[in-house]
Structures are given as C-alpha cells and as structure tokens.
The first five atom37 places (N, CA, C, CB, O) and aatype in JSON, in Angstrom:
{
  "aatype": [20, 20, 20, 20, 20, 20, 20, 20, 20, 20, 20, 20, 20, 20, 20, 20, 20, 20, 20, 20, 20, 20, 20, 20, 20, 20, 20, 20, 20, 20, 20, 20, 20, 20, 20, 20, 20, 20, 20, 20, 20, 20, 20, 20, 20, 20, 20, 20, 20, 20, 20, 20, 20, 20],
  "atom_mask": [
    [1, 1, 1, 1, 1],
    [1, 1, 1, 1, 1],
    [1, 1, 1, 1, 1],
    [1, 1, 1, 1, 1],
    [1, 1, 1, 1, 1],
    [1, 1, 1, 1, 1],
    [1, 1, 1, 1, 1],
    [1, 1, 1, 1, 1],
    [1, 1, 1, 1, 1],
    [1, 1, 1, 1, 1],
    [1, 1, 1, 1, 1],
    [1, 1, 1, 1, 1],
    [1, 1, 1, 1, 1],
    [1, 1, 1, 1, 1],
    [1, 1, 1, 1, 1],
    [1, 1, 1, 1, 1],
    [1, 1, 1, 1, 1],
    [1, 1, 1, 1, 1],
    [1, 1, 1, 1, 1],
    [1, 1, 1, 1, 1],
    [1, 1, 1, 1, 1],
    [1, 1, 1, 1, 1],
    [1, 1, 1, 1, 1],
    [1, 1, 1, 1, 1],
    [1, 1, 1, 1, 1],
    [1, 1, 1, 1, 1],
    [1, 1, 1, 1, 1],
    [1, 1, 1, 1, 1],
    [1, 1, 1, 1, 1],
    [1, 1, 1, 1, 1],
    [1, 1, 1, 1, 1],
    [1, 1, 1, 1, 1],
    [1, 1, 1, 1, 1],
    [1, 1, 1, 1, 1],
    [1, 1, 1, 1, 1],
    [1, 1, 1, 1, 1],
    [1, 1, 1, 1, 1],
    [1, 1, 1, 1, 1],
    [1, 1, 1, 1, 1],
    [1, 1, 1, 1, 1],
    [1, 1, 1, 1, 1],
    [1, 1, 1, 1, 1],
    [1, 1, 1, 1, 1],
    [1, 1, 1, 1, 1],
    [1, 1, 1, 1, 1],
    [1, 1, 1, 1, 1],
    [1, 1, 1, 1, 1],
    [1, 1, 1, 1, 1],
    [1, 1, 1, 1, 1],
    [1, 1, 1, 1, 1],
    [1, 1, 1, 1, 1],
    [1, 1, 1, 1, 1],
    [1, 1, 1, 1, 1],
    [1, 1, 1, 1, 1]
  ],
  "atom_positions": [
    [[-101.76, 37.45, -204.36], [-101.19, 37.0, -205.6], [-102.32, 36.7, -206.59], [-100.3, 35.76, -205.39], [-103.31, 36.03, -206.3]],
    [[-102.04, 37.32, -207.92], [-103.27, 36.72, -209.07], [-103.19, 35.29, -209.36], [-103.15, 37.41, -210.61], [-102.14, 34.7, -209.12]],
    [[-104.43, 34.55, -209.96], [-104.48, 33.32, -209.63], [-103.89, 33.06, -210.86], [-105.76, 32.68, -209.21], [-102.85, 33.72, -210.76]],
    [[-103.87, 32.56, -211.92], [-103.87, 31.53, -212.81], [-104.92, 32.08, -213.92], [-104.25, 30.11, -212.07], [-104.68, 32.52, -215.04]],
    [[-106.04, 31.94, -213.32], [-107.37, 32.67, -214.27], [-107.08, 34.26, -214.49], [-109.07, 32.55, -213.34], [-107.55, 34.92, -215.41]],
    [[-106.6, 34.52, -213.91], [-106.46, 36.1, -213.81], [-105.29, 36.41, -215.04], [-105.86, 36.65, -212.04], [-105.45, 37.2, -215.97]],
    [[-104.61, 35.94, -214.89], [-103.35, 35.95, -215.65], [-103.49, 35.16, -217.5], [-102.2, 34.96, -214.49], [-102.96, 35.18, -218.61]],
    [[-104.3, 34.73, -216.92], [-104.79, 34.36, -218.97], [-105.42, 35.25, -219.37], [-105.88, 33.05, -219.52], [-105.13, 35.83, -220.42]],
    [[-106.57, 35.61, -218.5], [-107.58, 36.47, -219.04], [-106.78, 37.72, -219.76], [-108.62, 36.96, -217.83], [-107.18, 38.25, -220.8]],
    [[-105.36, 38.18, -218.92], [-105.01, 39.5, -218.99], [-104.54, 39.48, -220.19], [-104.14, 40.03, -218.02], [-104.66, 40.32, -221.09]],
    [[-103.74, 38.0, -220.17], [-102.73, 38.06, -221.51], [-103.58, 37.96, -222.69], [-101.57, 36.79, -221.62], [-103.33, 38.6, -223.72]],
    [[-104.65, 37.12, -222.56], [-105.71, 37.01, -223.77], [-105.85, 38.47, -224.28], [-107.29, 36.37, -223.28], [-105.46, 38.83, -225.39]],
    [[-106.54, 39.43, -223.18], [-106.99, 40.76, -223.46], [-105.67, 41.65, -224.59], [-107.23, 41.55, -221.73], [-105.85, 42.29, -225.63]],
    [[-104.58, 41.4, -223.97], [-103.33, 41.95, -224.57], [-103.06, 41.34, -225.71], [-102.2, 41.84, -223.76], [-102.54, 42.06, -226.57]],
    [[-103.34, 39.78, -226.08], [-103.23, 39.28, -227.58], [-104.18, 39.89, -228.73], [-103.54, 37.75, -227.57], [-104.05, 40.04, -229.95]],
    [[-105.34, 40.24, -227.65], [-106.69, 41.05, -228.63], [-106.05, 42.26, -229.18], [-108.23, 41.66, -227.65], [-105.87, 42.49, -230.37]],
    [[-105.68, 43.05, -228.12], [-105.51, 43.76, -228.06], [-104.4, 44.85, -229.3], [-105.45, 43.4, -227.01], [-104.38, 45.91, -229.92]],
    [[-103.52, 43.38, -228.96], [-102.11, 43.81, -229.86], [-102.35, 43.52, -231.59], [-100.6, 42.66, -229.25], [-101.77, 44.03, -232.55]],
    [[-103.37, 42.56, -231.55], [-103.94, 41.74, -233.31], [-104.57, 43.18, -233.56], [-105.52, 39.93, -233.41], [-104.17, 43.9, -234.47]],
    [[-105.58, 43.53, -232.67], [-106.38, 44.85, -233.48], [-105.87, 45.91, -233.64], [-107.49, 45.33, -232.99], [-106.11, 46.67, -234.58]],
    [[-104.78, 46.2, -232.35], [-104.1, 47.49, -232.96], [-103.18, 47.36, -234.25], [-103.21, 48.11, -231.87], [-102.9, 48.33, -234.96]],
    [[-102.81, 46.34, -234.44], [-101.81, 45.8, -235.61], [-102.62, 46.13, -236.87], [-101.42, 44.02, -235.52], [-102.21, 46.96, -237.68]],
    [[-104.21, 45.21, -237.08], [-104.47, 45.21, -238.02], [-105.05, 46.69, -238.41], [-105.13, 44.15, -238.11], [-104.96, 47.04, -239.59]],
    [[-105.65, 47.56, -237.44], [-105.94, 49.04, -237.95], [-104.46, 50.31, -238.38], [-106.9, 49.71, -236.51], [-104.42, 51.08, -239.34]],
    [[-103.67, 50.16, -237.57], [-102.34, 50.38, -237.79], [-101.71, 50.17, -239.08], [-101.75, 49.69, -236.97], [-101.58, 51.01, -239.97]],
    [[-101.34, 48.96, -239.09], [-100.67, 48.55, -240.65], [-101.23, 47.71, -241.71], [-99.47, 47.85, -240.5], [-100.62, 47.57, -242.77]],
    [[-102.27, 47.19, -241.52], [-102.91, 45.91, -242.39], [-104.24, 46.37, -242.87], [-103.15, 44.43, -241.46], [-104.8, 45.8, -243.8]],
    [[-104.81, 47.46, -242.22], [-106.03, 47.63, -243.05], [-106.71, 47.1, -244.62], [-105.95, 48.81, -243.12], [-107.73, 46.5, -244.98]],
    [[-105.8, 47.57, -245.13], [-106.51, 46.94, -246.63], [-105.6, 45.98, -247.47], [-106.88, 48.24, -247.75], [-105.4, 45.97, -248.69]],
    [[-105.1, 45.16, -246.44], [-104.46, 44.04, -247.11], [-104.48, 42.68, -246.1], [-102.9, 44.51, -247.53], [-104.03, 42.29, -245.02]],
    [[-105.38, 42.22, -247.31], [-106.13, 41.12, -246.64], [-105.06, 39.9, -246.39], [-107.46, 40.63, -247.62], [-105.11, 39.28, -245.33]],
    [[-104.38, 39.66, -247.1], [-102.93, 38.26, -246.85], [-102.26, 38.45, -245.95], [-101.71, 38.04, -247.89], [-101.96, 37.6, -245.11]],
    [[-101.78, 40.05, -246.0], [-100.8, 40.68, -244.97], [-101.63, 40.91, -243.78], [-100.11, 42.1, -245.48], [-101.03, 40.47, -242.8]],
    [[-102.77, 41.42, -243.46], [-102.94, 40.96, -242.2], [-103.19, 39.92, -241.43], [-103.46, 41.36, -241.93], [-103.2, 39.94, -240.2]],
    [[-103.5, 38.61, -242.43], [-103.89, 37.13, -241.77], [-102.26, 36.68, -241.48], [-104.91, 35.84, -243.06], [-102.02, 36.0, -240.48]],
    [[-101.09, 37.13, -242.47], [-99.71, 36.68, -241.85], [-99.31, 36.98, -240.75], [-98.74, 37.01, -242.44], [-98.81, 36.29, -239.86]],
    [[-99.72, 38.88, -240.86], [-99.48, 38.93, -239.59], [-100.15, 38.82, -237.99], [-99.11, 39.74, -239.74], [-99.59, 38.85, -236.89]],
    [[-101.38, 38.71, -238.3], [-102.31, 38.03, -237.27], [-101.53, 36.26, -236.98], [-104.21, 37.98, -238.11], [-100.95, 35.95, -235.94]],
    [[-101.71, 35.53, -237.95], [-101.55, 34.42, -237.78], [-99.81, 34.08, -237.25], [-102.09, 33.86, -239.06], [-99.61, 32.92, -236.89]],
    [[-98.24, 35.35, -237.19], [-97.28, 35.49, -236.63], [-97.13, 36.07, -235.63], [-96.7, 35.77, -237.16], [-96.04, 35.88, -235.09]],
    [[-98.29, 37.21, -234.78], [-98.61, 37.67, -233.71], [-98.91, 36.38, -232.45], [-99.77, 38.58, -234.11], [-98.21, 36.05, -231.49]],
    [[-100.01, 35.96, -232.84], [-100.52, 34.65, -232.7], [-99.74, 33.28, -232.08], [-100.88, 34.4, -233.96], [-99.99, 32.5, -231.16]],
    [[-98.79, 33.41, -232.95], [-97.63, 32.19, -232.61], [-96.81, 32.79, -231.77], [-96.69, 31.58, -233.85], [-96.44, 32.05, -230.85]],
    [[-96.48, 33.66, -231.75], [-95.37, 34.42, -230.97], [-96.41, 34.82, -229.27], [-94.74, 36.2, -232.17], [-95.71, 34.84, -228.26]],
    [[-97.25, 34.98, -229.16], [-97.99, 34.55, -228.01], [-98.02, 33.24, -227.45], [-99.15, 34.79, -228.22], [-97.84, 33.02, -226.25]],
    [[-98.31, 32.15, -228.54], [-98.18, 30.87, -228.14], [-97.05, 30.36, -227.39], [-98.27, 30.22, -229.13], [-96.9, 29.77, -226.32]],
    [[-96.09, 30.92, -228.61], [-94.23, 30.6, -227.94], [-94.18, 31.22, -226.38], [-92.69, 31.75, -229.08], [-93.8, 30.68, -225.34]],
    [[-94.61, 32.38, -226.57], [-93.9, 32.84, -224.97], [-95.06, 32.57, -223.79], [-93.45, 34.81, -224.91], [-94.81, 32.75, -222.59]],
    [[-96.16, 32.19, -224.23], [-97.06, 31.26, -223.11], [-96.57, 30.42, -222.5], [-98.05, 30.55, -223.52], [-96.59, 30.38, -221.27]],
    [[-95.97, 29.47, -223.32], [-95.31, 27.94, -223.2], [-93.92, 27.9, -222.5], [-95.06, 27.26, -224.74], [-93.63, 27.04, -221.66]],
    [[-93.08, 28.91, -222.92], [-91.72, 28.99, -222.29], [-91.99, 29.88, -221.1], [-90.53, 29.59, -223.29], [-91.15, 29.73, -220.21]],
    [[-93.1, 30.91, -220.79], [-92.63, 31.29, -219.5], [-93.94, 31.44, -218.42], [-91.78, 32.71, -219.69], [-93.78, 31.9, -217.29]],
    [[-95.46, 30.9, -219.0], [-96.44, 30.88, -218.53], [-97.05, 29.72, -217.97], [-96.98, 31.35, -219.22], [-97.88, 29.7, -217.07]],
    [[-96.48, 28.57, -218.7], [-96.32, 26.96, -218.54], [-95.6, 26.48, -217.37], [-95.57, 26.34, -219.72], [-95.45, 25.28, -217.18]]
  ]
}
C-alpha cells in the first residue's frame, strides 16, 4: 500500500501539472485570467484534499 507521502507527492505533481497545462492551453496572454484561474484550480484541489484525502 502507498504511504501517505506517496500520495501527496502524486497529487501535488497532478496540481502542477493541471495549473501548467491550463495556463499554456488557455491563459497564455492573459494575465488576470490566468491568476483566476490558477487561483480556482487551486481551491478546487484544496476542497477535494480535505473531503476525501483528510
């Protein structure tokens, strides 16, 4: 079974993961719109950390 450490690291990698493909994808040259949506990516990781990683 993965430990605990294993399982952040992954999801961390996948939060990176999902912000940079986002911001080359759709946000490139809009600087507000990609900090909203970085900064709503972001929370929505937080949320489902807490309800099902907690």
């Amino acid at each position: 079974m993965m430990g605990i450490r294993t399982v952040v690291v992954v999801y961390l990698i996948a939060l990176i993961a999902i912000v940079v493909g986002a911001d080359v994808l759709f946000f490139r040259h809009h600087f507000w719109l990609r900090l909203a949506g970085n900064v709503g990516i972001v929370l929505i990781f937080i949320a489902f950390y807490f309800r099902y990683l907690k």
